[in-house]
N, C-alpha and C positions, 0 to 999 in steps of 0.2 A: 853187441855188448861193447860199451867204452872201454878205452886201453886207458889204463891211470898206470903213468911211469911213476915207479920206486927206485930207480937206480939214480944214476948221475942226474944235478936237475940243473937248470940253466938260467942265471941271476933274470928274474921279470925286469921288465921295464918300468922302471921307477915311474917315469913319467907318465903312461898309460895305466898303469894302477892309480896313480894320483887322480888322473881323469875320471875312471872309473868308481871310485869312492865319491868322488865330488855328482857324479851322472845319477848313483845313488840316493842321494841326497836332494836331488833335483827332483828326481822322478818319485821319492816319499811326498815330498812339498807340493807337485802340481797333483798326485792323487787327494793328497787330503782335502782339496778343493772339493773333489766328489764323495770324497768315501770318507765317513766318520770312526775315528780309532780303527781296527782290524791293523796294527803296526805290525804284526808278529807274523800275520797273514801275508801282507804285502811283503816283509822281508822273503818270507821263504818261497815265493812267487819269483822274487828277484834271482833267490838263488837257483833254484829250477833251473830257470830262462841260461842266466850267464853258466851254468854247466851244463847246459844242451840236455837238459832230459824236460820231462812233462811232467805233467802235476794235475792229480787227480784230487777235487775237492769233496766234502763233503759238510752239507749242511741245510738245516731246515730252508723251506722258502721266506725268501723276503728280507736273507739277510745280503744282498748287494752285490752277489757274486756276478753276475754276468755284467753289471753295472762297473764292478771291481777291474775286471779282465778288459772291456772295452776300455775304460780309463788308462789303463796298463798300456795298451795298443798305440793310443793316441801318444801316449808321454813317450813313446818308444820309436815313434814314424813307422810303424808296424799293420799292415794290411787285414783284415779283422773278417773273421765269419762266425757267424754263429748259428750250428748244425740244432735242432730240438729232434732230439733221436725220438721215437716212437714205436710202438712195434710193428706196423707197418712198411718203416722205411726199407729201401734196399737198398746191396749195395752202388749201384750205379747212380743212384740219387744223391750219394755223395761225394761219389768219385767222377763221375762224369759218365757220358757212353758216347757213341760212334753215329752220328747222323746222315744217311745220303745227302749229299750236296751236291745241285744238279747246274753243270757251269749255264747263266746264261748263254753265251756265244754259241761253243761247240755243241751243246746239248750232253754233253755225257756227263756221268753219273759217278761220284765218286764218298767215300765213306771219309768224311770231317769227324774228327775228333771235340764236343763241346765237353769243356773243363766243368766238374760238378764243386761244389762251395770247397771242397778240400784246398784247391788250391789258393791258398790266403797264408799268409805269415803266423798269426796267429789263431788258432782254433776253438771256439767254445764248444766243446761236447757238451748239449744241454742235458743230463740225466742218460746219460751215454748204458744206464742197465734196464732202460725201457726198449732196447734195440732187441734183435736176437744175435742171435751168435754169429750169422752171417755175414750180416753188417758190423758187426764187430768187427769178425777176421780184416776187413776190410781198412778198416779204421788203422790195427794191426798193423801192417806195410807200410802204410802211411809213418806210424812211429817210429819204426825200426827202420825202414829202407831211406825214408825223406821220399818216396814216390810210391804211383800209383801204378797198376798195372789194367789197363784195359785192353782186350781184344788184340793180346798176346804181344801189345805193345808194350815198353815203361816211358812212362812220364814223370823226369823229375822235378820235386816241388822247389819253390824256391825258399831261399835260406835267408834269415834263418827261420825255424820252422818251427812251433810248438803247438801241443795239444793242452789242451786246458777243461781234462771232463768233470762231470759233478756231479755229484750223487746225490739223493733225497733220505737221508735215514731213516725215516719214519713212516715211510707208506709204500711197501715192500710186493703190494699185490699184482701180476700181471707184468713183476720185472724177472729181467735174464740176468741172475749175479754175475759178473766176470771173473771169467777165469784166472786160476792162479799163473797160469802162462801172462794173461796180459797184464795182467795188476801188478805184477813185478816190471813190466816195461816203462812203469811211470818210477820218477824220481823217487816224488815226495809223495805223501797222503795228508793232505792239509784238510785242519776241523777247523769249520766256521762258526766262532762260538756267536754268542747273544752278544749284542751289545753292554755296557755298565748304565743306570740309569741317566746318569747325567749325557751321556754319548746319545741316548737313544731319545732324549732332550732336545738336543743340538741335531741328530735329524730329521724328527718333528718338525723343528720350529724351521727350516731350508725347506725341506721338501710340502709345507702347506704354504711356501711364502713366495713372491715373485723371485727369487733367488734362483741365480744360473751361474755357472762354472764353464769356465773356459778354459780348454784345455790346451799345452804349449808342446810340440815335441822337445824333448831335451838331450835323445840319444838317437843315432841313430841305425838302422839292419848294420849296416858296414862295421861300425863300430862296435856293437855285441859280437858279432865273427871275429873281431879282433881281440877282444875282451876275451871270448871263450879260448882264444889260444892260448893269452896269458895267463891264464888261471891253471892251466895244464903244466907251465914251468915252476909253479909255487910249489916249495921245498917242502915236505914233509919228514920230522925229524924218526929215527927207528921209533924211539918208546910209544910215540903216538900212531904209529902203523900197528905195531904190538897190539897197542891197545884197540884199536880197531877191528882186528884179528879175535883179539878174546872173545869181545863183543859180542862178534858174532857168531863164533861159534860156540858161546854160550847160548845160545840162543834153539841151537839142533838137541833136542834128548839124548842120543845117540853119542854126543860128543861132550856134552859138557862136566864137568867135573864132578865125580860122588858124590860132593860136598854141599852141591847147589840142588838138594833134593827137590824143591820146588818147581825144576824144572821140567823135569820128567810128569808133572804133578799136574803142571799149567797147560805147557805145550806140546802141540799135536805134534807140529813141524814147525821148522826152523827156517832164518832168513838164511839165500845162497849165495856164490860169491858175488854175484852183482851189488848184495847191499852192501857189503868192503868196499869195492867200488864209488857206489852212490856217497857213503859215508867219506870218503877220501875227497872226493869231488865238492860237496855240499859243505864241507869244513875247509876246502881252499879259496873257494868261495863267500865264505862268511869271512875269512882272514883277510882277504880283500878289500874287503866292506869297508871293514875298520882300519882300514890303512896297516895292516901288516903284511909282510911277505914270508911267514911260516907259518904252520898250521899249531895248534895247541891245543890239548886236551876239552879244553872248553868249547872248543869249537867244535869237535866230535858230540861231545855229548848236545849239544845247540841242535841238532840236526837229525840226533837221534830216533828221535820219538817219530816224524815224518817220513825218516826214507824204513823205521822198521815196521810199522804199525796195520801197515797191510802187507809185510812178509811172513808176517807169525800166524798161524792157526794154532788158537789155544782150544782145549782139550772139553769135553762136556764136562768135567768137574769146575772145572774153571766157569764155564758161564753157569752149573748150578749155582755158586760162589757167586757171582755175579761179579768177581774179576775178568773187566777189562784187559784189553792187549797192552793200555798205556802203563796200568796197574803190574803189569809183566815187566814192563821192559823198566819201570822205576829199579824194582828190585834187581834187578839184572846188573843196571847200572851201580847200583848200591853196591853189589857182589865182585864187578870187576875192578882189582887193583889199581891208580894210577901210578904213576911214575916212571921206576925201570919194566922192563919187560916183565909178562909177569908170566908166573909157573904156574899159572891154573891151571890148563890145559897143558 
């Protein structure tokens, strides 16, 4: 679990924020070579990344996601795998396993370690709920620790390190859902919508034309580990911690105010304090972007919808309704006060 300091905070580096806004900007510019619009997509990729958690995608085929994440990779000088989970797979197939290796010379015999795709900087978990649970757990450590554990050894991975899995919405048969333990260890929950027509125009007319994309790094591992430390001294003022607070725990039945009936109504369960976290994180990160060094209501709610939308379990009234989780958390937002602190809870 991320430690997000609320107490004393320590002026960022003006300078390396500067950079970092400007690397931003770079790394929009050389994806749009490959990836047509998805702007909103690739931002909260970015933020992911530079607050050190993962981000689980979702969305039909064919809209550019693994096309998206290798692009990501390149612009980033970032080392690249890409896992196609299946049910079959197991764990050692992605973590690696322990090989006899038998020295020429001496003739003896000894158990080599060969490194399975995990170890790469950045991860594409292709359809990562085609796996079973086992391979999951696996996957798992990998998240949370940065290493793998094989044959009571740990190997750490190297940094910086992200997972990048993806889900298929629509064709649910012969998949393992993830658990709510792991689905809370990604950041964000990013929807890959359709293109607009005029975008899906403009990839037609590249992807049937001799048309090729070259791609530049423009950031580099070193410089994200630095980046992700600065973003941990970005200030966060009370009312916007407040409001973070409300947020979320508007969001538990149990906890939330008489007044917000709806939510006992919608929601099964509630996000826990990891998404305060996530939400803190992911709004010092967007204030970043933008060349600010404070966090601000709008930036919270900017990041809302991604780090809550796989926290929440809404209730079977809710999907007779056929309200959505996003449809939850509008109202949500609707319901908690900006400004001072507030006494809803």
């Amino acid at each position: 679990m991320p430690d997000v300091a609320v107490g004393s905070v320590v002026s960022p580096d003006v300078e390396l924020a500067k950079s970092l806004t400007n690397a931003h900007a770079k790394v929009t510019a050389e994806l749009s070579k490959l990836i047509v619009g998805q702007n909103q997509v690739v931002e909260e990729l970015m933020i992911a990344i530079l607050a050190r958690g993962h981000c689980l995608l979702e969305g039909v085929p064919g809209l550019a996601k693994t096309l998206m994440v290798r692009g990501l990779s390149q612009a980033m000088d970032l080392s690249f795998r890409r896992i196609q989970f299946t049910p079959d797979l197991m764990p050692a197939d992605i973590t690696g396993t322990e090989v006899i290796h038998e020295d020429p010379t001496t003739g003896r015999r000894s158990l080599t370690f060969l490194a399975g795709p995990l170890f790469a900087q950045m991860i594409l978990a292709d359809e990562i709920n085609r796996t079973p649970p086992k391979t999951q757990s696996a996957l798992l450590e990998a998240m949370q620790e940065h290493s793998v554990t094989v044959g009571g050894k740990t190997y750490p991975l190297t940094e910086p390190f992200f997972v990048l899995a993806t889900q298929n919405p629509i064709e649910q048969e012969g998949t393992y859902p993830l658990p709510e333990a792991q689905r809370d260890r990604f950041l964000f929950h990013v929807k890959v919508a359709y293109p607009s027509r005029e975008e899906e125009r403009e990839i037609v007319a590249r992807t049937t034309s001799a048309f090729e994309a070259t791609m530049a790094p423009v950031i580099t591992g070193e410089e994200i580990i630095a980046c992700q430390k600065l973003v941990r001294r970005v200030p966060v003022p009370d009312h916007v911690m407040d409001f973070v607070l409300d947020l979320v725990r508007c969001t538990r039945p149990k906890e939330a105010d008489q007044k917000l009936t709806f939510v006992k109504e919608l929601i099964e369960w509630g996000a826990g304090p990891r998404a305060c976290q996530y939400l803190v994180l992911g709004g010092k990160v967007r204030a970043v972007l933008r060349g600010r060094f404070h966090v601000t209501l709008d930036d919270i709610e900017a990041v809302a919808h991604p780090v809550l939308r796989h926290r929440i379990v809404p209730t079977f009234n809710a999907e007779a309704e056929g309200i959505n989780v996003d449809n939850i958390i509008d109202r949500i937002l609707a319901a908690v006060p900006r400004g001072e602190p507030s006494k809803i809870i």
